[in-house]
Backbone as CSV, one residue per row, in Angstrom:
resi,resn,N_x,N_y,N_z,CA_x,CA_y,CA_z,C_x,C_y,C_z
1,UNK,73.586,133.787,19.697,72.169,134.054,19.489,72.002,135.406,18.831
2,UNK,70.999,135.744,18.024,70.834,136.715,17.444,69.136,137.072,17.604
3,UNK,68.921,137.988,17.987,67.827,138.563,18.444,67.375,139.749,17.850
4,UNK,66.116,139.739,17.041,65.959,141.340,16.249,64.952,141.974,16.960
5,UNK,64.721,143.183,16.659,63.723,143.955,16.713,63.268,144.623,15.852
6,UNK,61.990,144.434,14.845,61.870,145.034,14.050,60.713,145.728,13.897
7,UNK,60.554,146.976,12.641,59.025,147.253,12.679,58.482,146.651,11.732
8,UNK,59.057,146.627,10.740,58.339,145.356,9.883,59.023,144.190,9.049
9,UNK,58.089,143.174,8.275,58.676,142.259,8.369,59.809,142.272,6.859
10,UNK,60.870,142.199,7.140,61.982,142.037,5.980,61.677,141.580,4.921
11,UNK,61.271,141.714,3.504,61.051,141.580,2.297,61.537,140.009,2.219
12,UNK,60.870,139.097,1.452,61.837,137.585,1.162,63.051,138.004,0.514
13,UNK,62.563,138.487,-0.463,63.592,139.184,-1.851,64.751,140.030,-1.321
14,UNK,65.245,139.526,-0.398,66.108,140.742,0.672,67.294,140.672,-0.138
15,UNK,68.284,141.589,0.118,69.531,141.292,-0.501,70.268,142.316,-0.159
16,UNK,71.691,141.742,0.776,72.356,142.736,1.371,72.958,143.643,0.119
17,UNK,73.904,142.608,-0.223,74.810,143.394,-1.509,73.773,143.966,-2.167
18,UNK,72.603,143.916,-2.727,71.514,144.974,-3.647,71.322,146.484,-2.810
19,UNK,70.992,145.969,-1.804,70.635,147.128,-1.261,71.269,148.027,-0.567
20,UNK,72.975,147.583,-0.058,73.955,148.281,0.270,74.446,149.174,-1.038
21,UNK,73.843,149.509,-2.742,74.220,150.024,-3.572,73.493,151.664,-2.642
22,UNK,72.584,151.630,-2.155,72.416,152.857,-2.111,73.094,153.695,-0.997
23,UNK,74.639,153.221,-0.423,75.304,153.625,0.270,76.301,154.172,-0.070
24,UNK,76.593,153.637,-1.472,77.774,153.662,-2.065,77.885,155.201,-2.159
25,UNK,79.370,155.979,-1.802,79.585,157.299,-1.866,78.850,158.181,-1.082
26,UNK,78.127,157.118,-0.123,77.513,157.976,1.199,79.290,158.243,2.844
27,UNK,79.046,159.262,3.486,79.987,158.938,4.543,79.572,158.473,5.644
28,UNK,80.162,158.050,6.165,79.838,157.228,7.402,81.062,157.564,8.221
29,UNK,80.587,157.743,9.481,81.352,158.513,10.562,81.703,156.891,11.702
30,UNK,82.847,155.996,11.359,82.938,155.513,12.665,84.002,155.867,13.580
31,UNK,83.992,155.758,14.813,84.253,156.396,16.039,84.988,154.868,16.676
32,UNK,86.125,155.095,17.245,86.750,153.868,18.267,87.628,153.646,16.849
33,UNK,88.091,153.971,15.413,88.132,153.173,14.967,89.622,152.567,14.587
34,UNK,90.272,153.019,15.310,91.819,152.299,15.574,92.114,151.059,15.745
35,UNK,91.093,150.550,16.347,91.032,148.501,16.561,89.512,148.396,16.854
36,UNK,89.648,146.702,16.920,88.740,146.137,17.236,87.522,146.183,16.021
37,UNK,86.060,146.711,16.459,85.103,146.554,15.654,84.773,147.677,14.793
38,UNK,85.882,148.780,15.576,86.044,150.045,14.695,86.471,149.794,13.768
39,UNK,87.418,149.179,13.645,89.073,148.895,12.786,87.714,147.896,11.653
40,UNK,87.296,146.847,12.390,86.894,146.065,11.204,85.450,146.980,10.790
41,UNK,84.946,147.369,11.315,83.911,148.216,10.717,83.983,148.990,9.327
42,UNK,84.941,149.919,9.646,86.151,150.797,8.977,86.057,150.222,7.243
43,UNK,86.875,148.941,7.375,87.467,148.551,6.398,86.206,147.822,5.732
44,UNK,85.609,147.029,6.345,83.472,146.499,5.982,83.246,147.809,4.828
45,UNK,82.407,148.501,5.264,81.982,149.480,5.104,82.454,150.561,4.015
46,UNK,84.086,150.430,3.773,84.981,151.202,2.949,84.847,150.094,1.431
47,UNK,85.131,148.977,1.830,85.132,148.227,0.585,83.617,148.032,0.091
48,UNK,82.628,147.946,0.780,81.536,148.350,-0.008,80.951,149.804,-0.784
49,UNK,81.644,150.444,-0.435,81.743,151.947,-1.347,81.613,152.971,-0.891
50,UNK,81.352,152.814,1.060,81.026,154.228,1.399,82.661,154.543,1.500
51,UNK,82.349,156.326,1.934,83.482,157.184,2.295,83.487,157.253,3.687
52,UNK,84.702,156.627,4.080,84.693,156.323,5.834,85.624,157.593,6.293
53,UNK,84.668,157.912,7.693,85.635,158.462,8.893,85.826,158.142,9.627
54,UNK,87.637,157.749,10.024,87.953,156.923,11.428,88.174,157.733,11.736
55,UNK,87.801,157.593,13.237,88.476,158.507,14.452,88.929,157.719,15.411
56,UNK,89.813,158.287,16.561,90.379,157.773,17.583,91.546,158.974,18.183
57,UNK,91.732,158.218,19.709,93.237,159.344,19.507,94.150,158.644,18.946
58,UNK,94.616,157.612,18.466,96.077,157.050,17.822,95.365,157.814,16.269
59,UNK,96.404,158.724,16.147,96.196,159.296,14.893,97.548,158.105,13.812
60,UNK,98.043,157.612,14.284,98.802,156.688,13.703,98.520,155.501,13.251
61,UNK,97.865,154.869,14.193,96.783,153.688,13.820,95.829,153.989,12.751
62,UNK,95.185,155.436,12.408,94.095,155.370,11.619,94.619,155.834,10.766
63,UNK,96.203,156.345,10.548,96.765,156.581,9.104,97.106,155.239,8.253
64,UNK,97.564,154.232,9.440,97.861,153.023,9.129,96.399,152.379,8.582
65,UNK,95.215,152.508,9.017,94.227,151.718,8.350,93.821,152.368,6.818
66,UNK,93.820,154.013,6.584,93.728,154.714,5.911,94.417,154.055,4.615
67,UNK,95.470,154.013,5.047,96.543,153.391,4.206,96.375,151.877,3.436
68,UNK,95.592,151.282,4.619,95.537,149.705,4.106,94.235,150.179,3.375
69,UNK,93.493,150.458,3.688,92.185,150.682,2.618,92.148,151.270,1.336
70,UNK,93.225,152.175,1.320,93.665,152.820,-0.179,94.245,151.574,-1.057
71,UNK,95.461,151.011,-0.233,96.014,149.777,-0.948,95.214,148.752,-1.481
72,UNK,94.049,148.055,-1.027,92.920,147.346,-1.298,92.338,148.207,-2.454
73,UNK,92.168,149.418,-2.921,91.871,149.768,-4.111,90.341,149.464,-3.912
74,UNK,89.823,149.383,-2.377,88.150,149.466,-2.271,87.827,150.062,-1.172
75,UNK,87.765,151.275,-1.702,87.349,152.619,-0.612,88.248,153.546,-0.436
76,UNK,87.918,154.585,0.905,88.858,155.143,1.174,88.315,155.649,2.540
77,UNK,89.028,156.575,3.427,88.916,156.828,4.736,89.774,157.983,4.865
78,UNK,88.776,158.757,5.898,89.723,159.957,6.234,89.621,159.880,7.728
79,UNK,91.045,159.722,8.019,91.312,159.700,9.610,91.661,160.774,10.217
80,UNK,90.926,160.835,11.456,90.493,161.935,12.259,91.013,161.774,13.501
81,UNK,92.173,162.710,13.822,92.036,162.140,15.667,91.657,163.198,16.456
82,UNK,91.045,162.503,17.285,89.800,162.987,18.100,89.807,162.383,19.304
83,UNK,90.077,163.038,20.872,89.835,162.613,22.235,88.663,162.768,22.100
84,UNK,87.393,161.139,22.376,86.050,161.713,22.688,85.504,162.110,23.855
85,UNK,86.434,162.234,25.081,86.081,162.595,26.111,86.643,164.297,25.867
86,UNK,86.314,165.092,25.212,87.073,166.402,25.079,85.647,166.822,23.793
87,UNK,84.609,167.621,24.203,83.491,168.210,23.108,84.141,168.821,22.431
88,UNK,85.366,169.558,22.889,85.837,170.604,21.501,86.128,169.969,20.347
89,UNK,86.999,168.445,20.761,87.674,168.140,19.705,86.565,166.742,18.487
90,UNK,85.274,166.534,19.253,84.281,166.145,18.610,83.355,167.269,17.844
91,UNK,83.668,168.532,18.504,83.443,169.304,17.661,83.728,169.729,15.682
92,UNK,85.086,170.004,16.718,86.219,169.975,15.151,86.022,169.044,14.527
93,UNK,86.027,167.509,15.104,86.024,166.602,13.815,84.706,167.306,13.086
94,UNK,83.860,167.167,13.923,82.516,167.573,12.631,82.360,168.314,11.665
95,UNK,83.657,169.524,12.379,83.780,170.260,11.230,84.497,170.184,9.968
96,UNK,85.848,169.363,10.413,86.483,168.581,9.500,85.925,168.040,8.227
97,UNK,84.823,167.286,8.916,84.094,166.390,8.328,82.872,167.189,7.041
98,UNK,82.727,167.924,7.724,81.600,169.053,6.837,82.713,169.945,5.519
99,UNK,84.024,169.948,5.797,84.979,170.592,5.184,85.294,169.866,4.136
100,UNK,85.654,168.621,4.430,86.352,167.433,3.398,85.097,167.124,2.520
101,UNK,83.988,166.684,3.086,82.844,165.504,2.275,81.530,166.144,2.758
102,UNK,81.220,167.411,3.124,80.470,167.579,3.663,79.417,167.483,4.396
103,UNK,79.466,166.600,4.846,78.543,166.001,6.165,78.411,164.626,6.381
104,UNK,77.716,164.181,7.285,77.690,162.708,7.682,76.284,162.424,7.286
105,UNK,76.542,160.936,6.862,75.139,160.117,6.551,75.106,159.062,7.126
106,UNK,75.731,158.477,8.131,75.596,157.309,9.077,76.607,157.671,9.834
107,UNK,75.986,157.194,11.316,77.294,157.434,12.158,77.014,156.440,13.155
108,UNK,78.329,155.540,13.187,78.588,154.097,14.270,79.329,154.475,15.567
109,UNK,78.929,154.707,16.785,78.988,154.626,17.973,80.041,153.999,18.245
110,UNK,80.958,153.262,17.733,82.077,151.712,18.391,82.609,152.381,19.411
111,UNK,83.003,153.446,19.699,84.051,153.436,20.696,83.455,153.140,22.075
112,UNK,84.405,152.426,22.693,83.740,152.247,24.095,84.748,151.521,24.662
113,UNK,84.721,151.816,25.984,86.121,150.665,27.601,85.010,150.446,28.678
114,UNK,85.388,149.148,28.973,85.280,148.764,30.623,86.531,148.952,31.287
115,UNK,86.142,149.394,32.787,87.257,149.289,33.374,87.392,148.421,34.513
116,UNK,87.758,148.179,35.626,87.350,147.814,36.776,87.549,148.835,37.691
117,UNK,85.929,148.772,38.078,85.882,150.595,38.715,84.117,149.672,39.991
118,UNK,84.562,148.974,40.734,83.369,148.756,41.206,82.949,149.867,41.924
119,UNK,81.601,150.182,42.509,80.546,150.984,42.926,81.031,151.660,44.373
120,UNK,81.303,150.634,45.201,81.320,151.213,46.528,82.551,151.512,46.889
121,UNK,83.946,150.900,45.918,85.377,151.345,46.458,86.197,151.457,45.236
122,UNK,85.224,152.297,43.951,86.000,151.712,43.343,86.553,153.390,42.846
123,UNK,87.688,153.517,41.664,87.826,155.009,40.789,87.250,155.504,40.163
124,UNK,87.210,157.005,41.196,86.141,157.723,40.398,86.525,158.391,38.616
125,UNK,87.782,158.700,39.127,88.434,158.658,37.403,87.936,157.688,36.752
126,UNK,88.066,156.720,36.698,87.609,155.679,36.114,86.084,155.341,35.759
127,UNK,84.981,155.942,36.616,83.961,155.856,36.616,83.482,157.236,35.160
128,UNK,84.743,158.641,35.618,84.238,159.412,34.743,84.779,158.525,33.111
129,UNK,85.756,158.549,33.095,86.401,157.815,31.563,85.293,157.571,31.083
130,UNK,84.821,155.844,31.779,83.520,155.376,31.064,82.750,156.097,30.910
131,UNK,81.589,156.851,31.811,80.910,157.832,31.371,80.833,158.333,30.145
132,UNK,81.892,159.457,29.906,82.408,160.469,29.252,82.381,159.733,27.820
133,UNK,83.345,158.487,27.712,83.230,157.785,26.260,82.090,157.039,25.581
134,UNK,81.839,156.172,26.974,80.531,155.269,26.435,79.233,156.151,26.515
135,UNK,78.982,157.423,27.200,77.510,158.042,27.040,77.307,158.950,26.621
136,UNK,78.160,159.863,26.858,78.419,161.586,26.408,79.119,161.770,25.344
137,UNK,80.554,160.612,24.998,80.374,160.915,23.585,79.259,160.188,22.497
138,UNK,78.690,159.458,22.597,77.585,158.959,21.808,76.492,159.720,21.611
139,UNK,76.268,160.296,22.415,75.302,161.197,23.087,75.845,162.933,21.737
140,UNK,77.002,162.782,21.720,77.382,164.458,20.879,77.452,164.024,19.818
141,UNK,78.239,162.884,19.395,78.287,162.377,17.841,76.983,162.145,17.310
142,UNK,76.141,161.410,18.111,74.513,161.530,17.864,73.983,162.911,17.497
143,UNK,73.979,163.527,18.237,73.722,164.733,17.998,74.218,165.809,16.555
144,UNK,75.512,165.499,16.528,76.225,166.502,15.777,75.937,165.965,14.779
145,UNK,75.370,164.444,14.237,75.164,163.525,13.114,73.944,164.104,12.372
146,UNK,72.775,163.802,13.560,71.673,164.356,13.052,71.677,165.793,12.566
147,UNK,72.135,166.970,13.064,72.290,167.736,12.943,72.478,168.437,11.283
148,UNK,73.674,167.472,11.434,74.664,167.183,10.049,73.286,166.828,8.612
149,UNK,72.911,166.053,8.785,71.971,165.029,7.947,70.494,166.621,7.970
150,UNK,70.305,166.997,8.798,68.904,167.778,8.871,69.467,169.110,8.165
151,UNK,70.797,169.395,8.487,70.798,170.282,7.476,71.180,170.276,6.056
152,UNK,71.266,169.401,5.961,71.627,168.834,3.769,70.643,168.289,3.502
153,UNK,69.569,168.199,4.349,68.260,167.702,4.022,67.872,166.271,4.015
154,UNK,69.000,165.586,4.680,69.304,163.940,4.442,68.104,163.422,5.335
155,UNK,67.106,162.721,4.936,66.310,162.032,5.480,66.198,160.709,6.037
156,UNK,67.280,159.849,5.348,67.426,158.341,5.211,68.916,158.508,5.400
157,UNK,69.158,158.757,6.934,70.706,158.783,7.713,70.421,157.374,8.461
158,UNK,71.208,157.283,9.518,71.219,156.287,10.359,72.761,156.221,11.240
159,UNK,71.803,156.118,12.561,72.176,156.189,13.552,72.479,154.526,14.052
160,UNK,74.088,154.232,14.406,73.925,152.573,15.234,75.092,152.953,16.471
161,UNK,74.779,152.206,17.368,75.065,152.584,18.852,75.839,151.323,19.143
162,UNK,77.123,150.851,19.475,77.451,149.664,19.822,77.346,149.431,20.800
163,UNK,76.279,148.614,21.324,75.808,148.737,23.009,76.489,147.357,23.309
164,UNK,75.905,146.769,24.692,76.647,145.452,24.844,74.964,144.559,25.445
165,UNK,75.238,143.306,26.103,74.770,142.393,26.490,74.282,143.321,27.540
166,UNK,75.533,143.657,28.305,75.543,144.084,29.597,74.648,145.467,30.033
167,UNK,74.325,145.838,28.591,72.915,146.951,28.603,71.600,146.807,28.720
168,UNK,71.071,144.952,29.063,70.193,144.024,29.154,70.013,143.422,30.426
169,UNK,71.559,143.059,30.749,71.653,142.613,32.461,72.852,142.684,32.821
170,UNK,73.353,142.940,33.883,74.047,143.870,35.079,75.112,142.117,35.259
171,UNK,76.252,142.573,34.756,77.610,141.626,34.480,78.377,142.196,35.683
172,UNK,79.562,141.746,35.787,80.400,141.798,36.294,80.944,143.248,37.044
173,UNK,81.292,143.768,35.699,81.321,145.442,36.170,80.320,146.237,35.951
174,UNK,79.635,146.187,37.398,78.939,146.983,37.413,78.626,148.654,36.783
175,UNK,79.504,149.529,36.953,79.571,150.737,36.615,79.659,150.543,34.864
176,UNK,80.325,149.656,34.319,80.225,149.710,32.886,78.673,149.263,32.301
177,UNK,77.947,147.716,33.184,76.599,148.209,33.008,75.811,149.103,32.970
178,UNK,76.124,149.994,33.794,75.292,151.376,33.952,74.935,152.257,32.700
179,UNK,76.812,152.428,32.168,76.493,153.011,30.927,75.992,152.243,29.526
180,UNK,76.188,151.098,29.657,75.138,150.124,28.580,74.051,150.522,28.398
181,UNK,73.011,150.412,30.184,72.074,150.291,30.224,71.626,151.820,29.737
182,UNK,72.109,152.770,29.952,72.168,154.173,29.050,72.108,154.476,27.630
183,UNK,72.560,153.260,27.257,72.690,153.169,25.549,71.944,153.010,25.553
184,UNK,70.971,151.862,25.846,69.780,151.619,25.806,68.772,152.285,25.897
185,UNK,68.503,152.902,26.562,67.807,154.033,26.831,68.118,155.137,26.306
186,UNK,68.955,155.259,25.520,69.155,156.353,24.987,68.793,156.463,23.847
187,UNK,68.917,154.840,22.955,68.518,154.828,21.326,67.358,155.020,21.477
188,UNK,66.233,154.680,22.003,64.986,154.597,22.191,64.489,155.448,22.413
189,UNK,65.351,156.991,23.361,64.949,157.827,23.554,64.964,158.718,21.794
190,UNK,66.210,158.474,21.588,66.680,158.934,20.279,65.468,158.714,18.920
191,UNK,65.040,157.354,18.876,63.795,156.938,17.885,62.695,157.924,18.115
192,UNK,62.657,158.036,19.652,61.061,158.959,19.969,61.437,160.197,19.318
193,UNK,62.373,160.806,19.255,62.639,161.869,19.156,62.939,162.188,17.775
194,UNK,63.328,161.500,16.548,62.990,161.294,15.393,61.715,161.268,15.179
195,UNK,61.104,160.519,15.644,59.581,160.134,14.994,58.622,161.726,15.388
196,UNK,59.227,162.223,16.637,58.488,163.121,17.060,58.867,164.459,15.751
197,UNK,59.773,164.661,15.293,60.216,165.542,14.435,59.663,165.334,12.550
198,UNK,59.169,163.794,12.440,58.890,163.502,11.168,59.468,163.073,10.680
199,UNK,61.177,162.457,11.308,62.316,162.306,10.415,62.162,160.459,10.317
200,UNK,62.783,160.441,8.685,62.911,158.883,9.057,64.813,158.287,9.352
201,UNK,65.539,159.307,9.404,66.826,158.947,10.071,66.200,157.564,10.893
202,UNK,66.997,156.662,10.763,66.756,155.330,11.763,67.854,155.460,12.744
203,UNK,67.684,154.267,14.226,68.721,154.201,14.820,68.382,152.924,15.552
204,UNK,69.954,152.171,15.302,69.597,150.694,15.966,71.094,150.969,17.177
205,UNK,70.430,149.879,17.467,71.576,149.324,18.939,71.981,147.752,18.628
206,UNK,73.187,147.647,18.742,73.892,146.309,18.734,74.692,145.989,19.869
207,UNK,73.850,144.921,20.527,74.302,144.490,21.117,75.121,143.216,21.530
208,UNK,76.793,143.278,21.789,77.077,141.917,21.197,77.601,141.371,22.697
209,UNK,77.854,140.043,22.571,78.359,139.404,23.683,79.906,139.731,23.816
210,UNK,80.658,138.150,24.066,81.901,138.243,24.243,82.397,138.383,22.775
211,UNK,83.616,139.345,22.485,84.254,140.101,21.441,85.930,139.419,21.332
212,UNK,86.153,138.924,20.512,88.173,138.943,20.959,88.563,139.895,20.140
213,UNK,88.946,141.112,20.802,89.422,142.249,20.813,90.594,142.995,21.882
214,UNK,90.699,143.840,21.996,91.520,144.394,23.019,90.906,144.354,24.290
215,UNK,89.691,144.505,24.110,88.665,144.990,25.347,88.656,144.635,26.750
216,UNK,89.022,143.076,26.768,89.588,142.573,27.860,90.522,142.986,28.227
217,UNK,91.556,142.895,27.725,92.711,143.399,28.092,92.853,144.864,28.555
218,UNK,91.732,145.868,28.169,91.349,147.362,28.446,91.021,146.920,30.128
219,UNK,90.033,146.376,30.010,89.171,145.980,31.175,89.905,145.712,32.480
220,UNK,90.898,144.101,32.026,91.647,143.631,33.120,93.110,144.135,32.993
221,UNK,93.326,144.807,32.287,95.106,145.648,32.404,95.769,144.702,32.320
222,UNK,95.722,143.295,31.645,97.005,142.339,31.843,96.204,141.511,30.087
223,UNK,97.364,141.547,29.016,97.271,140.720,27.989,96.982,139.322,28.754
224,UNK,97.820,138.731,29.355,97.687,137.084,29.695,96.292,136.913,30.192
225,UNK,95.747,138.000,31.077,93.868,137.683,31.974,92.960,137.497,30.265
226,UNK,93.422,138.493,29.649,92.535,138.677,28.585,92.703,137.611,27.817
227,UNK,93.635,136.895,27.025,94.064,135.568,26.566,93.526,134.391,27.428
228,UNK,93.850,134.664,28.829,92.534,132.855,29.850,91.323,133.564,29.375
229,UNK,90.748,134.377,29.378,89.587,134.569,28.732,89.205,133.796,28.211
230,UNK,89.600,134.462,26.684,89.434,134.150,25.409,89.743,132.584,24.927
231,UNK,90.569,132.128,25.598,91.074,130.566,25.866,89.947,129.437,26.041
232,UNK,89.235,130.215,27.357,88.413,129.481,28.391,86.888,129.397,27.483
233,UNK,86.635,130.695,27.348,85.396,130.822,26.180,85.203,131.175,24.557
234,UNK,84.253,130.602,24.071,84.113,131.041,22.586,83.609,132.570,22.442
235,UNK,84.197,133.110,21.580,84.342,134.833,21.391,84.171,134.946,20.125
236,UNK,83.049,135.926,20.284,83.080,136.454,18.801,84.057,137.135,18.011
237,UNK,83.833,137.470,16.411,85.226,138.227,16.051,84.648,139.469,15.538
238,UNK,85.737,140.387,15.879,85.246,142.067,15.188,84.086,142.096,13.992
239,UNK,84.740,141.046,12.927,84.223,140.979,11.460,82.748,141.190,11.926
240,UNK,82.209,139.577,13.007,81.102,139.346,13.101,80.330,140.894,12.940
241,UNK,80.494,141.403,14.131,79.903,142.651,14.404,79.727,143.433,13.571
242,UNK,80.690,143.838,12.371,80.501,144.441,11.156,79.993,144.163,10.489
243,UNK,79.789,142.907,10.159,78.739,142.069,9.428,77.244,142.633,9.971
244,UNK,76.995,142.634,11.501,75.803,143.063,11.740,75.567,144.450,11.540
245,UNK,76.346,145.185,11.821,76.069,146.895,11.105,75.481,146.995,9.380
246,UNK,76.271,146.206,8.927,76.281,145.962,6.944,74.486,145.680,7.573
247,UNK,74.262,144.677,8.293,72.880,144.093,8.341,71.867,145.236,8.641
248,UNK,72.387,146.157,9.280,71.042,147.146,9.732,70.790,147.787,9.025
249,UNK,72.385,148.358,8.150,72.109,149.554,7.086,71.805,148.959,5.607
250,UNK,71.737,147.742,6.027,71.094,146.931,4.158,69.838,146.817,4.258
251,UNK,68.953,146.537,5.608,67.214,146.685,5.655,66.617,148.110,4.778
252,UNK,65.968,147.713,4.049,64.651,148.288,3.683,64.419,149.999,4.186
253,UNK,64.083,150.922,3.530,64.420,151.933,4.363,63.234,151.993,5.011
254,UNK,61.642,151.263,5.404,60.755,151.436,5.877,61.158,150.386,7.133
255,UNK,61.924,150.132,7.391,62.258,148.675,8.268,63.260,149.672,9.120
256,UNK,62.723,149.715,10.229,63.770,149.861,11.656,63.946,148.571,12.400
257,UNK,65.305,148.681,12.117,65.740,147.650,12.872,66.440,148.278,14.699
258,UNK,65.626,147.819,15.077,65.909,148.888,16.595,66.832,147.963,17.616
259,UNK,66.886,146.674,17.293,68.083,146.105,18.497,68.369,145.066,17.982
260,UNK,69.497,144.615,17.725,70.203,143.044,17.214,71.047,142.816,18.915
261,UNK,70.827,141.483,19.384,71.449,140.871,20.403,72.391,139.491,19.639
262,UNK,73.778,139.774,20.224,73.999,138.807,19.291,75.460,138.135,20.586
263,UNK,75.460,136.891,20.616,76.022,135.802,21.207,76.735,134.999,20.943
264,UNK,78.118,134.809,21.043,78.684,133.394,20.453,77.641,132.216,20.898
265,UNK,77.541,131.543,20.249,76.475,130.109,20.359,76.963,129.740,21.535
266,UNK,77.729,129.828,22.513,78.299,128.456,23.428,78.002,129.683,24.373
267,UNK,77.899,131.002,24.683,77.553,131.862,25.431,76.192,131.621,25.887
268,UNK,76.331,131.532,27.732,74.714,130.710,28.222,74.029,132.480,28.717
269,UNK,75.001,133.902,28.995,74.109,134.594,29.843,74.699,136.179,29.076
């Protein structure tokens, strides 16, 4: 299922590829982006013409994608490694980032873990991890983005948050809902706070269902749990999700697109 939120209504005459020209040789900051929807984000996004920044801590993984994106001869990427539970070193990237290409003009949220950390017996390590990645770093890269964009004068940035289902209603692991439901509340807080300043920087939230990615396997610590998963139910694929980012940042620049919910079809909750 796919679910929008918009402020106004999308032009007939729409056209992703037309209107993704005005990205071309813009940077875009994604975050997580060693696998999964980072990884495919990454490479989306690079072959349509922006200048990508992966980050992650496998500084090896993002030399390796770096690498495949040069070879494709559509785009390019500068990989960054970066603990996002550590402000100093989200710091530095920014500065990195202001050094190489000088500043950011979109910045994608992907990184994020569940763990199994329930409420009443569960790790508090574990409770901080999530925290720390899924709220506080979103929360600084947000920050350090806008920042970035207000001082080069960039008006038409954009902000996307990879939230989940589970930022809507309260799944399984609990404590990883929590910080969903934070995303949530946080983009929204984030829009007020644009609009309150005059800026038209946008910022959406994507929220997707089941993913076949690592994530399970993050979640339940065993490849085989994560495989009956993925077995048992229909799962979306990384691409999908990148596909929906391409979708927010190809709207109209008078068009906020403020939440995409999106579902494998055979997914009932």
């Amino acid at each position: 299922m796919l679910r929008v939120f918009i402020d106004e209504e999308i032009p007939r005459n729409y056209n992703v590829s037309r209107v993704m020209e005005r990205w071309v040789g813009r940077v875009v900051l994604v975050t997580g982006a060693s696998m999964g929807v980072g990884d495919a984000t990454a490479r989306l996004l690079a072959s349509l013409g922006m200048k990508v920044v992966g980050c992650a801590r496998s500084i090896d993984k993002l030399k390796k994608l770096a690498d495949d994106i040069k070879a494709s001869g559509r785009g390019e990427m500068l990989p960054v490694k970066c603990d996002l539970t550590k402000e100093k070193d989200i710091l530095g990237m920014f500065a990195e980032i202001s050094r190489q290409w000088g500043g950011v003009d979109v910045c994608v949220n992907c990184a994020g873990l569940a763990l199994e950390a329930p409420i009443i017996d569960g790790d508090k390590d574990k409770w901080r991890n999530m925290w720390e990645v899924n709220v506080m770093a979103l929360c600084l890269c947000t920050q350090e983005s806008v920042k970035s964009m207000r001082q080069r004068g960039v008006d038409d940035g954009h902000i996307i948050n990879i939230n989940s289902l589970s930022g809507h209603r309260v799944g399984k692991s609990h404590f990883y809902s929590a910080t969903k439901y934070a995303v949530t509340a946080l983009t929204e807080g984030v829009r007020w706070e644009l609009r309150g300043i005059n800026s038209h920087i946008r910022v959406t939230s994507i929220s997707p269902g089941l993913i076949k990615t690592h994530f399970a396997e993050t979640m339940y610590g065993s490849a085989s749990a994560a495989q009956e998963l993925y077995t048992a139910r229909q799962a979306l694929q990384a691409e999908d999700i990148a596909k929906m980012i391409e979708f927010a940042l190809a709207a109209p620049e008078h068009v906020q697109i403020h939440e995409l919910m999106v579902r494998p079809t055979e997914q009932v909750v």
